[in-house]
C-alpha positions as CSV (number, residue, x, y, z in Angstrom):
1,X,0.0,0.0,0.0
2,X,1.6,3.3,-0.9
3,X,0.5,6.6,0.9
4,X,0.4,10.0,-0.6
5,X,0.9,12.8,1.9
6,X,-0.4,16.2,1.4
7,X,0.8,19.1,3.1
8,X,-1.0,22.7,3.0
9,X,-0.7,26.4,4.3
10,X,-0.6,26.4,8.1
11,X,0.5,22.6,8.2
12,X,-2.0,21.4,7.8
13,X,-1.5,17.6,6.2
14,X,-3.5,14.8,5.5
15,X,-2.6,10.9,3.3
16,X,-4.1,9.2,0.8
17,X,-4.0,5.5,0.8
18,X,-3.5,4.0,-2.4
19,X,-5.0,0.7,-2.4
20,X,-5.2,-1.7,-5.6
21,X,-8.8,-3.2,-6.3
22,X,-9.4,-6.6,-4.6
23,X,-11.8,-8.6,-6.4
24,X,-14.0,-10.7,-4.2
25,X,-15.2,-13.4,-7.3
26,X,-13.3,-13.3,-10.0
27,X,-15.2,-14.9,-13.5
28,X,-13.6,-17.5,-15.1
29,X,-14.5,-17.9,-18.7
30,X,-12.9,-19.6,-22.1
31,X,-13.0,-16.9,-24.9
32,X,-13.4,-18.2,-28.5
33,X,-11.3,-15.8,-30.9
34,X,-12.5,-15.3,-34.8
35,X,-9.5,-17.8,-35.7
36,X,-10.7,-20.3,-33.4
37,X,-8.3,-20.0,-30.6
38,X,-10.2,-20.7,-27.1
39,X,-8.4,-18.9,-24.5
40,X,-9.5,-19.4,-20.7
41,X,-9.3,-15.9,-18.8
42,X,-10.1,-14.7,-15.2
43,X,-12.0,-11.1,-14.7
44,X,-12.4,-8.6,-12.1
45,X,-14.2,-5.9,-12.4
46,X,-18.1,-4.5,-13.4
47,X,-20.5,-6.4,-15.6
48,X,-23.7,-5.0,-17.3
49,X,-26.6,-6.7,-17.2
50,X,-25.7,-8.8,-19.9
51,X,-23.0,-10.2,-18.4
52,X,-20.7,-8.8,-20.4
53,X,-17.4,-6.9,-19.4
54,X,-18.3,-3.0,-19.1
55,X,-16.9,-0.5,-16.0
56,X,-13.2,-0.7,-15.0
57,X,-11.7,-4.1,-14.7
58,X,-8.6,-6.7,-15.7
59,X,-8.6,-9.7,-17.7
60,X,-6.4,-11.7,-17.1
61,X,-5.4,-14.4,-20.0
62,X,-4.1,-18.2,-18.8
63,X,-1.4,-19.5,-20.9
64,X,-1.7,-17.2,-24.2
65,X,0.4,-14.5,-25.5
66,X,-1.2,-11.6,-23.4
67,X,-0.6,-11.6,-19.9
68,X,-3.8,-9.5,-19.5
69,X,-5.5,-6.4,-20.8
70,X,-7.3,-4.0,-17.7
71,X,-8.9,-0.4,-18.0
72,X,-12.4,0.5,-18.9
73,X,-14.8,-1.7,-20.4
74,X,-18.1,-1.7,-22.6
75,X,-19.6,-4.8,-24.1
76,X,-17.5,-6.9,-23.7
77,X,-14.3,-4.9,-25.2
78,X,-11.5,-1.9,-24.0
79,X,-13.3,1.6,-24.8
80,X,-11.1,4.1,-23.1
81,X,-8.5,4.4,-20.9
82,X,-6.9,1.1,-21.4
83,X,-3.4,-1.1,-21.1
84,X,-2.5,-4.4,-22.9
85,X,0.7,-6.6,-21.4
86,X,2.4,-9.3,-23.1
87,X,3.7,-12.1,-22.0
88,X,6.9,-10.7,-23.8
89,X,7.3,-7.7,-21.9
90,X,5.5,-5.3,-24.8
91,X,2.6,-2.9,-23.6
92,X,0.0,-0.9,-25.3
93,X,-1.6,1.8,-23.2
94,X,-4.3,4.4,-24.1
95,X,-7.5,5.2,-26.0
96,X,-9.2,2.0,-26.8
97,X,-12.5,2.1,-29.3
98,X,-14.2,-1.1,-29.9
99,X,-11.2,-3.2,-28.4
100,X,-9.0,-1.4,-30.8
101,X,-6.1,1.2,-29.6
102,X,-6.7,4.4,-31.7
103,X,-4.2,6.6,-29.7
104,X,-1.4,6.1,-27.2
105,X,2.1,4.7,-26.3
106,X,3.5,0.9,-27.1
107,X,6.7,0.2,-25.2
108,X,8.6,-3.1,-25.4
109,X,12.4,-4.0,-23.6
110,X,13.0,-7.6,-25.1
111,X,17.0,-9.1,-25.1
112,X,18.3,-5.1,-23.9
113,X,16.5,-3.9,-27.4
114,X,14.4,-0.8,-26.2
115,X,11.4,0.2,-28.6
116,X,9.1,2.8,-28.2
117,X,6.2,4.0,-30.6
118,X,3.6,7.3,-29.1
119,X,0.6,8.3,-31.2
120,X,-2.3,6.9,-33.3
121,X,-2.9,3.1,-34.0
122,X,-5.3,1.0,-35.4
123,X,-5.1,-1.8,-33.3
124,X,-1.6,-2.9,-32.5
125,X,-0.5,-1.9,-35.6
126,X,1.0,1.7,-36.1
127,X,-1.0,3.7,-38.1
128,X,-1.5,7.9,-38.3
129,X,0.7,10.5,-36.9
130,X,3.3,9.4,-34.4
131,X,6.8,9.2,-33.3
132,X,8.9,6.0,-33.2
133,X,12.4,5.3,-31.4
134,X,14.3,2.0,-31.5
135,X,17.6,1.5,-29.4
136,X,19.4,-1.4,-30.6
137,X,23.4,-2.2,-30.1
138,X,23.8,1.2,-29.1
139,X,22.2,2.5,-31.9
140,X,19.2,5.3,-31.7
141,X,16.6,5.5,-34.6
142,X,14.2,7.6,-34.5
143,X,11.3,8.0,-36.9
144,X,8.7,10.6,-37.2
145,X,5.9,11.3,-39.2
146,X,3.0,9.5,-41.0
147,X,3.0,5.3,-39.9
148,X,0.8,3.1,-42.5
């Protein structure tokens, strides 16, 4: 638990606790992906009243490329504020439509090679206006401009 302290005129100070969410039942559930792959997953967070994912919450993947995908929810997909881990170490974090990233930052450290992308996707895949930067073997390429 981390605490935040807050210190005004007059001394006058008060803390926040930061607590994570604890999730009292999470849902286990086998997803079935348009190629076929079933996926078993664990969730915590809100549902509607369809029972579908929709509110803030995790998913949590067992034994598949994504380690789990968390942020805010509607039927069922990310729409919002959102992050996606891989197992890998690669991250995509930001504005999620329809389960798809449309704006934000992927990040990925694998064997020392650092790699960083920041501006508009469609999906994982770079697309739009943004900025990329690779460090590999001491080496710094940066690209900038229009991704397709």
């Amino acid at each position: 638990m981390n605490n935040i302290k807050f210190c005004f005129l007059f001394s006058i100070c008060f803390s926040i606790s930061q607590v994570q969410a604890q999730c009292d039942q999470k849902i286990l559930k086998t997803i079935l992906f348009t190629n076929g792959t079933e996926v078993k997953t664990s969730y915590c967070g809100t549902l509607n009243d369809r029972g579908q994912r929709d509110g803030q919450g995790r998913l949590d993947y067992i034994d598949y490329d994504i380690s789990y995908e968390e942020g805010i929810w509607k039927n069922d997909q990310l729409n919002g504020d959102g992050k996606t881990v891989f197992k890998n170490g690669q991250e995509y974090e930001g504005i999620y439509e329809n389960g798809k990233l449309t704006k934000g930052v992927f990040t990925s450290n694998i064997n020392g090679n650092l790699w960083n992308y920041n501006g508009e996707f469609n999906g994982n895949y770079f697309q739009g206006i943004g900025t990329e930067r690779k460090e590999i073997n001491d080496k710094v390429i940066i690209k900038e401009g229009d991704f397709f």
